[in-house]
C-alpha positions in Angstrom: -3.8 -78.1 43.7 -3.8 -74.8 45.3 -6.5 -73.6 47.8 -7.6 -70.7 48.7 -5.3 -69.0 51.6 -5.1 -65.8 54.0 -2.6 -63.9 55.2 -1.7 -64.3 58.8 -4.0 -62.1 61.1 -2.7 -58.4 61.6 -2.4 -56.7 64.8 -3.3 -53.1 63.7 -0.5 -50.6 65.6 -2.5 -47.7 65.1 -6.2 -47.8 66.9 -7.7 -46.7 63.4 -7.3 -49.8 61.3 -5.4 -47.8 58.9 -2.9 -50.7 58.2 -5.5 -53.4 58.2 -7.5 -51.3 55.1 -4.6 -51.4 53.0 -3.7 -54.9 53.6 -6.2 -56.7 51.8 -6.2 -60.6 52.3 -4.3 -62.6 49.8 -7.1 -64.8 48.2 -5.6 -67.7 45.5 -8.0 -69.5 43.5 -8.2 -73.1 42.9 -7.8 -75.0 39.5 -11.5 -75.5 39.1 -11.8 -72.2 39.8 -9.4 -70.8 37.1 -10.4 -73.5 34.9 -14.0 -71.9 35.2 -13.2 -68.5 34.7 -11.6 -69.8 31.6 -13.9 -71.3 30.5 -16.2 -68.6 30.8 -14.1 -66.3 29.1 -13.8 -68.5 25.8 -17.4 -68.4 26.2 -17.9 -64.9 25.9 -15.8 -65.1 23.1 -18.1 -67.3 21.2 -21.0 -65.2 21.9 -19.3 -62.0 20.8 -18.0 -63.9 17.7 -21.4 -65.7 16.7 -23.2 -61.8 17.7 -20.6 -60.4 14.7 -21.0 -63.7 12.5 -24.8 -62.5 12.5 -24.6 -58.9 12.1 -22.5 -59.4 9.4 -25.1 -62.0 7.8 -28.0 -58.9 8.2 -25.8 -56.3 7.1 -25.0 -58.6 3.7 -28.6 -59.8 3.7 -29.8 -56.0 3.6 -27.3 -55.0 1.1 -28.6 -58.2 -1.3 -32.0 -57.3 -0.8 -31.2 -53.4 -1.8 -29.5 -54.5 -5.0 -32.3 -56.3 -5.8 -34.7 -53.6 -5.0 -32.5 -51.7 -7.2 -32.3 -54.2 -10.2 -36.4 -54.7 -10.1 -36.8 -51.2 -10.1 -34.3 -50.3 -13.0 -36.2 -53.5 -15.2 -39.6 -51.4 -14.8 -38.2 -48.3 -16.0 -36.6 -50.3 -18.6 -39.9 -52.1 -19.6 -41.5 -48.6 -19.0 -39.3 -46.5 -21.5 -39.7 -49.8 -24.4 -43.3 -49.3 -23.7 -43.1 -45.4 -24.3 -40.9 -46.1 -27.3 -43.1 -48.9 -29.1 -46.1 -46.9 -29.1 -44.3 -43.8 -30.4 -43.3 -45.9 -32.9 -46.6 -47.4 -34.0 -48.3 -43.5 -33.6 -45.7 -42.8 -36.2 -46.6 -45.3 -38.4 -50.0 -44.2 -37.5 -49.4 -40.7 -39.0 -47.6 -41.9 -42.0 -49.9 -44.2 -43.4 -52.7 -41.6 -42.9 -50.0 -39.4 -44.2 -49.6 -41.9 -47.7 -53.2 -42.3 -48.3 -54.1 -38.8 -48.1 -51.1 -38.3 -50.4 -51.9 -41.4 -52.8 -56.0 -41.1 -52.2 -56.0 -45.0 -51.9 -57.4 -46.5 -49.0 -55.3 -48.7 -46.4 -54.8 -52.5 -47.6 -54.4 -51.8 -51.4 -50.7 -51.6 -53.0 -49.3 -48.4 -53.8 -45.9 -47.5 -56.2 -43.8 -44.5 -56.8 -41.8 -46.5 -59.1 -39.0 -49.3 -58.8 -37.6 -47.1 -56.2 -37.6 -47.5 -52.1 -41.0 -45.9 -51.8 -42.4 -49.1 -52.9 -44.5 -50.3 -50.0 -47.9 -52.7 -48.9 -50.0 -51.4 -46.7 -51.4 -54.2 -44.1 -55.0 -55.0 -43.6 -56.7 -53.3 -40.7 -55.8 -55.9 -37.2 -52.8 -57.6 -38.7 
């Protein structure tokens, strides 16, 4: 085990202590000592790695919760523009069955023919 040591006391030559400033005293730490600082060090390390570990885990966290944002978003405008269509679709189903009976002078629910061709059609009853 090494121990902590000094260097052997200087006798300054020059009344000023010039020589004694810039010989600083040897100091050699112990096992423990190193073993400690070591220690401490891998410590650190762990922190710094586990700080990283979570700020990546946030960062990925926030990104999931954007993209869902994003998806719930995109499936209202989607349920919004289906909506739009379907009731374009029934207002022009709307017009052309007011259309037809104005045309055939028969009132909605009763069977109306323009021949054996496609115009063949059955009106439904009022609420179905």
């Amino acid at each position: 085990m090494s121990s902590t040591c000094q260097a052997p006391p200087h006798t300054p030559k020059n009344p000023s202590g010039f020589q004694k400033a810039t010989m600083p005293e040897l100091q050699i730490t112990s096992d423990d000592e190193e073993a400690d600082i070591w220690l401490e060090a891998e410590r650190l390390k762990r922190e710094c790695l586990e700080a990283e570990q979570c700020e990546k885990e946030r960062a990925e966290a926030e990104q999931h919760e954007r993209e869902w944002v994003e998806a719930e978003r995109w499936e209202q405008e989607q349920l919004g523009a289906e909506r739009w269509e379907q009731e374009c679709l029934e207002s022009k189903c709307q017009e052309w069955e007011a259309q037809a009976q104005l045309k055939t002078g028969e009132s909605k629910g009763k069977v109306w023919e323009k021949g054996p061709s496609v115009g063949s059609h059955i009106l439904p009853e009022a609420g179905t």
